[in-house]
C-alpha positions in Angstrom: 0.0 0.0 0.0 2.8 2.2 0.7 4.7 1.8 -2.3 1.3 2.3 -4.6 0.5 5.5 -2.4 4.9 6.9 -3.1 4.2 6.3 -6.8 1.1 8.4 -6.7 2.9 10.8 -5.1 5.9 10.9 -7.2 3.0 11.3 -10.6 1.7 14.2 -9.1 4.5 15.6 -8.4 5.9 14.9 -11.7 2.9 16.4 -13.2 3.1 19.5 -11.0 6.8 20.2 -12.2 5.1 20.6 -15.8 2.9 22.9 -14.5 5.4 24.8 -13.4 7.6 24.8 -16.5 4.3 26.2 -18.0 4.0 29.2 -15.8 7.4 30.0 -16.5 7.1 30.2 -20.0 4.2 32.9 -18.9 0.9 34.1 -20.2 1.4 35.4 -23.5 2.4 32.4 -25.1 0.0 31.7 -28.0 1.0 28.2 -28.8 0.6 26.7 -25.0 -2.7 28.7 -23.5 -5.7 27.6 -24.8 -8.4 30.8 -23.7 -6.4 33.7 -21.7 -4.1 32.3 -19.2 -5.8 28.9 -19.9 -3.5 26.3 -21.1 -1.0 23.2 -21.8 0.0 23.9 -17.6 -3.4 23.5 -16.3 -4.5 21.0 -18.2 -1.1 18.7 -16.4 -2.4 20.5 -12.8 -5.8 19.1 -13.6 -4.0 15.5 -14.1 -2.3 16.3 -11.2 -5.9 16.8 -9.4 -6.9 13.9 -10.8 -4.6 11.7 -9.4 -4.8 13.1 -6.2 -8.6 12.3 -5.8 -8.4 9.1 -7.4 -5.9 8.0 -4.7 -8.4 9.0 -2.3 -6.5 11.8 -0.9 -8.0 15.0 1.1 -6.3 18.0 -0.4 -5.6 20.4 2.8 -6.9 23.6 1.9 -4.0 26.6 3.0 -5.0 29.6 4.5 -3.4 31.1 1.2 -6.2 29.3 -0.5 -8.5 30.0 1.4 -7.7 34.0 0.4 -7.8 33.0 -2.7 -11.1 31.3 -2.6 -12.4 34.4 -1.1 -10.3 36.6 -4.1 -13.2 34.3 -6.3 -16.6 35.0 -4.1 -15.8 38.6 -4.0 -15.3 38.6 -7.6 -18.4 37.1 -8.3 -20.3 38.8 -6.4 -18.8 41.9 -7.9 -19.6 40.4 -11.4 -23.0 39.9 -10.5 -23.7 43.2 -9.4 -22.2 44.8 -12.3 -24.2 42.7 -15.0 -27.7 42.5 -13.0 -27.7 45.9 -11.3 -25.5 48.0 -13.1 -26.2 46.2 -16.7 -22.6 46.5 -17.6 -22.3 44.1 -20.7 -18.6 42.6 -20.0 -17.2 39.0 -20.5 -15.4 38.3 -16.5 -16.1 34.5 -15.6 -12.6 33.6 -16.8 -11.2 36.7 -14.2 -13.7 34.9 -11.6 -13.1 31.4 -12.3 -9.5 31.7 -12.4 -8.8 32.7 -8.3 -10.9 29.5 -7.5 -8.7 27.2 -9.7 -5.7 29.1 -8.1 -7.2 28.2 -4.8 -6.4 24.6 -5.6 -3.1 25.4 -7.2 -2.2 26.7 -4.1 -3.4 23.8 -2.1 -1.7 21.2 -4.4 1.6 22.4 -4.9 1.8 23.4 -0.6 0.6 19.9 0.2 3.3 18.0 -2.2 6.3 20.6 -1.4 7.6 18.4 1.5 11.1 18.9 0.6 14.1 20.8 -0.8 14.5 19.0 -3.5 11.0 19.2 -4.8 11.3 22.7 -4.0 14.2 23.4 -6.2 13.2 20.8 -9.0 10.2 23.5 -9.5 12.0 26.9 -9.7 14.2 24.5 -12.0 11.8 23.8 -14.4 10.3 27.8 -14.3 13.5 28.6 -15.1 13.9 26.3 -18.1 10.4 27.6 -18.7 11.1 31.2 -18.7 14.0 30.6 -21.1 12.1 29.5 -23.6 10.0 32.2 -23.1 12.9 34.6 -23.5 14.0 32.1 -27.1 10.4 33.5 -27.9 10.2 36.6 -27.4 13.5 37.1 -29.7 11.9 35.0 -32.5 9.1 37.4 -32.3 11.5 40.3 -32.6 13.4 38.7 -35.7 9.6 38.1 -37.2 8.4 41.3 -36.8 11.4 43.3 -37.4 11.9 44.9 -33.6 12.8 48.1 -33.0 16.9 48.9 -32.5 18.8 52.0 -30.8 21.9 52.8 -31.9 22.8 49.7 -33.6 21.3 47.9 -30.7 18.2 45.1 -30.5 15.7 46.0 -28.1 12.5 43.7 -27.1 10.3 46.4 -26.6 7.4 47.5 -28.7 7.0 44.0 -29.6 3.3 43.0 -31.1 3.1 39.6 -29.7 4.9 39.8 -26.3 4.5 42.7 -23.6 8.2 44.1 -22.4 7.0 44.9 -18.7 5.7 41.2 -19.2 9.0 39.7 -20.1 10.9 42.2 -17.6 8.8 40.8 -15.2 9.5 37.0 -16.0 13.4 37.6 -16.3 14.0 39.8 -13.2 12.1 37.2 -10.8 13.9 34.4 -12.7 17.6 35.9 -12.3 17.6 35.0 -8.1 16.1 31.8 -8.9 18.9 30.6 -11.0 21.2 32.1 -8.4 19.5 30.3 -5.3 20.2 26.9 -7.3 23.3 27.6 -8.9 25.0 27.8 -4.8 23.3 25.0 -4.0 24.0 23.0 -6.9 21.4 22.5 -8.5 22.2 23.4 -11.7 25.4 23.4 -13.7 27.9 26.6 -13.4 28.3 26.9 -17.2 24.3 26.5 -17.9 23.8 28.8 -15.0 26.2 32.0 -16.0 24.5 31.3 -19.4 21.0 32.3 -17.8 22.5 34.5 -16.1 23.7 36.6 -19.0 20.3 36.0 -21.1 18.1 36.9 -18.5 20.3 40.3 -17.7 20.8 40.9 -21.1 17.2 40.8 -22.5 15.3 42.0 -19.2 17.8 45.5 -20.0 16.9 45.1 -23.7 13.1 45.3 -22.6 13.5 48.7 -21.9 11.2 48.8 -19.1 11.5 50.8 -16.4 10.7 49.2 -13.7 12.5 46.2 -14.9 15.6 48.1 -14.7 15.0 49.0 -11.4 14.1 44.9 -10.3 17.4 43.8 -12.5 19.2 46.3 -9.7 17.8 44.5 -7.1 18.9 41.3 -9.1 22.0 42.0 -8.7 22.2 42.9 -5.5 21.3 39.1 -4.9 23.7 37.9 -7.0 26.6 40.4 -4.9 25.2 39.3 -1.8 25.3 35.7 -2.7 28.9 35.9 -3.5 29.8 38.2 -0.8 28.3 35.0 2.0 30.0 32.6 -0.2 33.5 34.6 0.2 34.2 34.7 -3.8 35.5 38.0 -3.5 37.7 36.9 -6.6 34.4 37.1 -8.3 33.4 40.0 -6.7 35.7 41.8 -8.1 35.8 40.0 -11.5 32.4 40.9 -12.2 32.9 44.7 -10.9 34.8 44.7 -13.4 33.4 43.3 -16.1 30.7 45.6 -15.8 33.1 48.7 -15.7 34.9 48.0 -19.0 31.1 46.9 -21.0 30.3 50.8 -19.2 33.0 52.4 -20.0 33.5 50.6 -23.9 29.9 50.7 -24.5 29.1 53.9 -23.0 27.8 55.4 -25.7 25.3 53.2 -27.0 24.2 52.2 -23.2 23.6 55.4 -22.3 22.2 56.6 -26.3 19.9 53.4 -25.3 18.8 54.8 -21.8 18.4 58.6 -23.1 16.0 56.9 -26.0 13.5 54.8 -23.1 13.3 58.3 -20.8 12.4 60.6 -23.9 10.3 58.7 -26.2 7.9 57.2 -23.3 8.1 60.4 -20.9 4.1 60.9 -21.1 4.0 57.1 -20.2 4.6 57.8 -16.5 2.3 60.8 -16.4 -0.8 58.1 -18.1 0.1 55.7 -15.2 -0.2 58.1 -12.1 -3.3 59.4 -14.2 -4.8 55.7 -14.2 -4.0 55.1 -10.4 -6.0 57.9 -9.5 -8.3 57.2 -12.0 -8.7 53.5 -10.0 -9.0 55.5 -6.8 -12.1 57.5 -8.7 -13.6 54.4 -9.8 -13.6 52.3 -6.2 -14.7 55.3 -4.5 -18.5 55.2 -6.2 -18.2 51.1 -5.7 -16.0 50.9 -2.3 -17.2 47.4 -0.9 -17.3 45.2 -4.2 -15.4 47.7 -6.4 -17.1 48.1 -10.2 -16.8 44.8 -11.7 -14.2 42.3 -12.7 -12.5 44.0 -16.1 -14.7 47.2 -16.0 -11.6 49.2 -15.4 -11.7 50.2 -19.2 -15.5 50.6 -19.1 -15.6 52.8 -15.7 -12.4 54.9 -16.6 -14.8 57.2 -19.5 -17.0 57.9 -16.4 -14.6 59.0 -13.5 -11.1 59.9 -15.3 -9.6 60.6 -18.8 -9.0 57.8 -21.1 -5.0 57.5 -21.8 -3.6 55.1 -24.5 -2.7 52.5 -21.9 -6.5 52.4 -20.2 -6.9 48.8 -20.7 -5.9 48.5 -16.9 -4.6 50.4 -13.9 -1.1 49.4 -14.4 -1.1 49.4 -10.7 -2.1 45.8 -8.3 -3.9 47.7 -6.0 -5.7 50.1 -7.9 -6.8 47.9 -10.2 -8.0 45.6 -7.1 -9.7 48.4 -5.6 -11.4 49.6 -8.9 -12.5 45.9 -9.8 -13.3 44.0 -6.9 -13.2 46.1 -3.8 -10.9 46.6 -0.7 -11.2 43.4 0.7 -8.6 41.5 -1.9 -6.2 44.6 -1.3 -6.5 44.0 2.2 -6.3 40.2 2.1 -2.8 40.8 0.0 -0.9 43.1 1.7 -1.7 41.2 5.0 -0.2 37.3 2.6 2.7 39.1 1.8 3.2 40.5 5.0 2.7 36.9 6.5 5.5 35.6 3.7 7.8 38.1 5.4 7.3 36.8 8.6 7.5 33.2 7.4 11.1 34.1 5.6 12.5 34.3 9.2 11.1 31.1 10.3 11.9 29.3 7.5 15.1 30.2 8.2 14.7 28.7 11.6 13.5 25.3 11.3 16.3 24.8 7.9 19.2 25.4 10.6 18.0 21.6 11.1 18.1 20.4 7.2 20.6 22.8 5.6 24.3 21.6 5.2 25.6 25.5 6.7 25.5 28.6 7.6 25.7 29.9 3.5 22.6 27.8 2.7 20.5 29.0 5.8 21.5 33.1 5.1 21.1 32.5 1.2 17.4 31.1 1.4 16.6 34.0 3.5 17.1 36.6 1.4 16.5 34.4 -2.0 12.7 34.5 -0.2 13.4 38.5 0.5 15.1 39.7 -3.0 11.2 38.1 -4.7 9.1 39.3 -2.3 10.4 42.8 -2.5 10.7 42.0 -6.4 6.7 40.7 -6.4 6.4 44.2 -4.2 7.6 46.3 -6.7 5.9 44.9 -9.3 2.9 45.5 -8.2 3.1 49.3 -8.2 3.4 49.0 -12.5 1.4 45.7 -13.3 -1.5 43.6 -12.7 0.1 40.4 -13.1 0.7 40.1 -9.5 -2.6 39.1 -8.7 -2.9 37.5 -12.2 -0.5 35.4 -13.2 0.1 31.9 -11.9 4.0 32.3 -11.1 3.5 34.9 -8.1 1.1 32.1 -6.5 3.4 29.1 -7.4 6.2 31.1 -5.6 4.1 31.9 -2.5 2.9 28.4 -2.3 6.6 27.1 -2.5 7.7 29.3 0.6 4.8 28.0 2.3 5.1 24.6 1.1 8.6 24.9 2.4 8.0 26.1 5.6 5.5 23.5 6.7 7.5 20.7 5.0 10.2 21.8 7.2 7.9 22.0 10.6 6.6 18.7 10.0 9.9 17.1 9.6 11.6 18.5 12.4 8.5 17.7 14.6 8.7 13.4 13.0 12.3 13.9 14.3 
């Protein structure tokens, strides 16, 4: 009985890591996602699901779920009031349906991470996800004949693939590929070849606030090396960075000057849409104006910029959309993951081979949550996209992997 119940566990499991290489290949991949974020992933998460129940197995539901499953009855509700009281003609039951499948995405991948090693094997397989993502992107530029700086490819202004999309993917991917490179996890060469691909092309996106999270990146990657003592490479890559500066000053800089001048009225349209969102949730303030009315409401309270097919802000678009009661529900999760980075660091004094490993998992978990944080003040994916979820369930998952294990012992 206990070997059929391991090999049930070991299928899911398998099944889950394809999930995840799906979410790192992200949202706006045409050939894996069947009907909006919909796709090739879920349909290996249902499996997943599948497997689970036919083994007879409860699936524990998180608390994370649980806000998540409330994320979903608030949208509803929300949905309902703005097609049968407001008669607002707008296509939301994939926004709605989607927080309650993430409910059990949250609940699946927390209940099967009971290790390290499962742990790593799915940022492992998001990474190898992401890549190809970034292998698209650049096919798309080649296709559609991208736009260049000064001699220089960028990625942005791309038909097919948003840059603050792919910024987002390869800034949260950079201290994943770190965290398993100094664990070994993955191989040196293959790692400084992410590395490079994911700094190069998340600079290449142009995107401001991607610039700003590959910063952050790198002060992973310093900190990394600075508890590891490789103050050879410290100073190695110092380096290498002044001399690509100081050679290619001129078309770095040419490139820079381009991205603040041609998209200046960009920043203006996204304050304008925050406070826009904060017009729109304050005639709805309990179940904000509907699930994906932001574009509908924004003619009625604000202006209409160029960019109006959102807030461009997490929690504006929350408030607008669906109320306070998400906003409130996700500030208080991510202030929870906080909490939970110390502990984790805690129980893996236990598990963990030293002192490197206990102080690199702590701020791995720190650098994304601050890099999910800032994020959210320039995109809606945070509360959209499957990857910030996987993460969160991962730290969890983690965490309570580790309690039980220490508690058996």
């Amino acid at each position: 009985m206990s070997s059929k119940a391991d090999h049930s566990n070991q299928q899911i499991v398998i099944l889950l890591y394809c999930c995840s290489f799906f979410a790192g290949m992200g949202i706006e991949m045409p050939i894996v996602n069947f009907v909006g974020n919909f796709g090739i992933g879920d349909v290996f998460f249902i499996a997943a699901l599948f497997f689970q129940i036919y083994a007879k197995k409860n699936i524990k539901m998180h608390w994370l779920s649980i806000v998540l499953f409330v994320f979903g009855c608030i949208s509803l509700l929300s949905y309902a009031s703005s097609i049968f009281i407001d008669q607002l003609d707008i296509s939301s039951f994939g926004y709605v349906f989607r927080f309650f499948f993430y409910s059990l995405v949250v609940a699946m991948y927390i209940s099967t991470t009971k290790t390290l090693d499962i742990f790593y094997n799915h940022l492992k397989y998001m990474v190898y996800g992401a890549f190809v993502f970034l292998l698209t992107s650049w096919f798309f530029f080649f296709i559609e004949g991208g736009t260049w700086y000064s001699g220089v490819p960028t990625l942005a202004f791309l038909v097919n693939v948003n840059a603050n999309t792919q910024a987002f993917y390869y800034t949260l991917i950079i201290p994943i590929v770190v965290l398993l490179l100094f664990n070994g996890k993955i191989n040196k060469i293959i790692a400084l070849f992410l590395l490079f691909c994911f700094f190069l092309s998340g600079f290449l996106t142009l995107s401001k606030v991607g610039w700003g999270a590959i910063i952050v990146s790198l002060l992973f990657v310093y900190y990394s090396l600075f508890i590891y003592k490789k103050k050879i490479t410290i100073s190695l890559i110092t380096m290498f960075f002044s001399i690509l500066i100081v050679t290619y000053y001129d078309y770095i800089f040419d490139v820079i000057n381009h991205r603040l001048t041609s998209s200046s009225g960009s920043t203006g349209d996204r304050i304008e849409l925050i406070l826009n969102g904060l017009s729109i949730w304050s005639h709805y303030p309990i179940l904000g104006a509907g699930p994906r009315s932001f574009i509908y409401r924004i003619s009625e309270y604000g202006s209409f910029p160029a960019i109006a097919h959102d807030a461009h802000h997490t929690w504006s678009n929350l408030l607008a959309e669906i109320g306070f009661i998400p906003v409130l529900l996700l500030a208080i999760t991510y202030l929870v993951a906080f909490v939970v980075t110390v502990k984790v660091q805690k129980y893996n004094v236990q598990v963990l081979l030293s002192y490197e490993q206990r102080k690199l998992i702590k701020y791995f978990f720190i650098t994304m949550i601050v890099l999910l944080m800032m994020w959210s003040n320039f995109t809606g994916l945070i509360y959209s996209d499957k990857i910030p979820w996987i993460f969160l369930s991962l730290l969890f998952g983690n965490y309570s992997g580790l309690k039980k294990n220490i508690k058996k012992n």
